[in-house]
N, C-alpha and C positions, 0 to 999 in steps of 0.2 A: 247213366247206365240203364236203369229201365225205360225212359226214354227210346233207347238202342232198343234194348226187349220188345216192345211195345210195335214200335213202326216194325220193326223185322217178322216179328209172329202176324201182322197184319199183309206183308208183301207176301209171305211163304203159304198163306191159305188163303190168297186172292186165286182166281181163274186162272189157269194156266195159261189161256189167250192175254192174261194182262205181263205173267210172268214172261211170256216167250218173245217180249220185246228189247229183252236183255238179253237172250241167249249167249252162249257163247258161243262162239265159230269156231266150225272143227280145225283141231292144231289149234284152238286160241288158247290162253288160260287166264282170261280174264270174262267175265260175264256169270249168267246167271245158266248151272246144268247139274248132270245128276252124275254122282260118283260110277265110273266104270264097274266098279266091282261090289262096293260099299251100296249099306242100307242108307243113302241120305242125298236131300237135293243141296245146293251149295250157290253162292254169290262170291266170286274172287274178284277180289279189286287193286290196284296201283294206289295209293295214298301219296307218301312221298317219295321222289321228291315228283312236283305237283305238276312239272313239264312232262312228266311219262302217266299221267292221268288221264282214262279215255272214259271221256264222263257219258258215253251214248250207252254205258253197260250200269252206270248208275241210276236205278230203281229212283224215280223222280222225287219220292214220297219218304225216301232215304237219303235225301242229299246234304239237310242240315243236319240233319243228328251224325251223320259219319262223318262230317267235318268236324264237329263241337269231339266226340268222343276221341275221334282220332288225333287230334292236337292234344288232348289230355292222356292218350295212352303214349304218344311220343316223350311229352315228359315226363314221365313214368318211366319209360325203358330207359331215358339218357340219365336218369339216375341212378337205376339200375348197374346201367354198363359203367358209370363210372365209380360203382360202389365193386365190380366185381375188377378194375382195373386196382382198385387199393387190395382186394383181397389178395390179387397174383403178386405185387412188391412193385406197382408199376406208380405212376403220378396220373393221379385221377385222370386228365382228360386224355392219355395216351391209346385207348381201344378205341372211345372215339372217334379221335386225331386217323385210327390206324380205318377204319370203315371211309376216310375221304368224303362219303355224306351220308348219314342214318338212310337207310331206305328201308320202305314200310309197308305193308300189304296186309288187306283186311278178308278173311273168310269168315262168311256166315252159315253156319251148318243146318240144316234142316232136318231132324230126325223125326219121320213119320212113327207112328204106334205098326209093331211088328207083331204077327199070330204066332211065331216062331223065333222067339227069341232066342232059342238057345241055338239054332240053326241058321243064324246070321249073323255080322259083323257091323255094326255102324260106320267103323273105318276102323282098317287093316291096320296091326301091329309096325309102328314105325318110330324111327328118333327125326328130328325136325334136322333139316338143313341151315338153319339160320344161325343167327348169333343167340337173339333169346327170343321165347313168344311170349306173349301178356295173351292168355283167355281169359274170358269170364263164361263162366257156365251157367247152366239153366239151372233158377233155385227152386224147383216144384218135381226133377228127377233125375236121378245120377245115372251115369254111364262109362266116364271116363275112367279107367285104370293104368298103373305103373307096372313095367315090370320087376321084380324086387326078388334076389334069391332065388333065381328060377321059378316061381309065382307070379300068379295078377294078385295086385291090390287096388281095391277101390279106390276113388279120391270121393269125400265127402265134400256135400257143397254145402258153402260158407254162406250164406245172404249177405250180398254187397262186399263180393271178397275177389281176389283176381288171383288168377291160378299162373306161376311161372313156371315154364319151363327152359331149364338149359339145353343149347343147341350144338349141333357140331363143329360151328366155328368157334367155341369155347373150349369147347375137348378138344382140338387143335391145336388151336391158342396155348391153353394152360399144359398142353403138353401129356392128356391125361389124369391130370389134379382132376377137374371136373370134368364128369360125364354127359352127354349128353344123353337125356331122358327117354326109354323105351316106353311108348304108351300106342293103348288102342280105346275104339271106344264099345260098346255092347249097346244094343237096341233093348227097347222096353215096350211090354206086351200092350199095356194098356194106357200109356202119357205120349205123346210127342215130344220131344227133346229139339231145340233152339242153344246154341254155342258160337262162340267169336271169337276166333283166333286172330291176334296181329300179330307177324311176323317180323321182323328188326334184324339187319343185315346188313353187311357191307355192299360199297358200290361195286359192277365185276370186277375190276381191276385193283381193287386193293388185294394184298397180298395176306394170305394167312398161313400161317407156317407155327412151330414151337418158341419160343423165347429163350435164347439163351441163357438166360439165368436161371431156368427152370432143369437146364441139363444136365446130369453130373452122370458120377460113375455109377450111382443106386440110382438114377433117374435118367435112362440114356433115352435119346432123343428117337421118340415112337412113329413121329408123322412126316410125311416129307411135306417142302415149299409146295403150295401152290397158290392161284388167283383163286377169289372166289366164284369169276365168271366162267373158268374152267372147270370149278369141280361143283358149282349148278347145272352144267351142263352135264358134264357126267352121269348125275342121279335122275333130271327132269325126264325122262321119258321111261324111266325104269320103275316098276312097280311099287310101292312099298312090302318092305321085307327087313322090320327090326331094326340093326345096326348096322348093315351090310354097306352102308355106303359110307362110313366113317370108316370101318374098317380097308375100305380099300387105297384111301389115305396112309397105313400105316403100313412104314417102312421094310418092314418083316413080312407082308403080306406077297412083295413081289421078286 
């Protein structure tokens, strides 16, 4: 994990002539560019599975450490999700089974020092598309918050600790049992901020819909069927805006 810290705070304050040979290509969403709206520069990469990997956007100097971390955060997640297929009443490897093949996607976040923090956004208030993300955050300044209660609340950072969040293919899934997480992030006047989200999701064509056995009369069925390459689509070119894209999932909405 510092390892990952170390080479990534090295590539993000190189020359930007060194940086700009990752760029991303306009329409891409893989490579090395700077948030549309958001205070921050960013690295999006394919991890697995390793056939959809376009290693011309991976940062040279970054190619062993995101292979060593990201084989270790995949198993992390397949734990995870089979620890959250026991929670739903399901047989451990059934979410799995239901993703047809874990697939994995690595964002590195670059949070410059802002003069005006209270007058910018690191990244816009949003819930994640995926099934779950594994971050780990920067331990030298916080940024990240929940939304809680009609509230922000901060997340404190933990040294050598990894931050989960649930996704909208879970609040799907579970039918509403679990939520997936409203979070943004806030810039800071005087630190730089450094963060690494991987993302964990089905392949498009798996199907994610409620579970039957989650449905009843006090629990009537909230989300409609659909793929997940369907309703990636849906959301990818749409801003972030909170909950807005889970909600247009649920059955009552249309």
């Amino acid at each position: 994990m510092q390892r990952m810290k170390d080479a990534a705070a090295e590539f993000f304050e190189s020359p930007i002539e060194k940086k700009i040979k990752y760029a991303m290509p306009s329409g891409g969403l893989e490579g090395y560019g700077h948030a549309p709206v958001d205070w921050s520069d960013r690295v999006n990469l394919t991890i697995y599975p390793t056939r959809f990997r376009q290693l011309q956007f991976w940062p040279e100097e970054l190619k062993d450490i995101i292979e060593a971390y990201s084989s270790e955060i995949r198993r992390v997640g397949e734990q995870l999700i089979s620890s959250v297929s026991l929670l739903l009443g399901l047989e451990e490897d059934v979410l799995l089974g239901l993703h047809k093949e874990l697939c994995k996607g690595l964002r590195a976040n670059y949070y410059p020092p802002c003069n005006a923090p209270e007058n910018v956004i690191g990244l816009s208030s949003h819930c994640d598309i995926r099934t779950l993300i594994v971050g780990m955050q920067d331990d030298t300044a916080t940024g990240t918050q929940i939304r809680y209660k009609g509230g922000w609340i901060p997340i404190k950072t933990i040294p050598g600790a990894l931050l989960i969040n649930v996704g909208d293919v879970i609040e799907i899934w579970s039918n509403g049992r679990y939520k997936s997480v409203e979070h943004r992030v806030l810039t800071n006047k005087n630190k730089r901020r450094i963060t690494f989200v991987s993302f964990l999701y089905p392949r498009d064509d798996a199907e994610i819909g409620p579970f039957e056995h989650l449905i009843d009369d006090e629990n009537p069925k909230m989300y409609k069927e659909i793929t997940y390459g369907e309703y990636f689509g849906h959301v990818r070119d749409k801003k972030l805006a909170g909950k807005t894209h889970v909600r247009a999932t649920k059955i009552n909405e249309f």
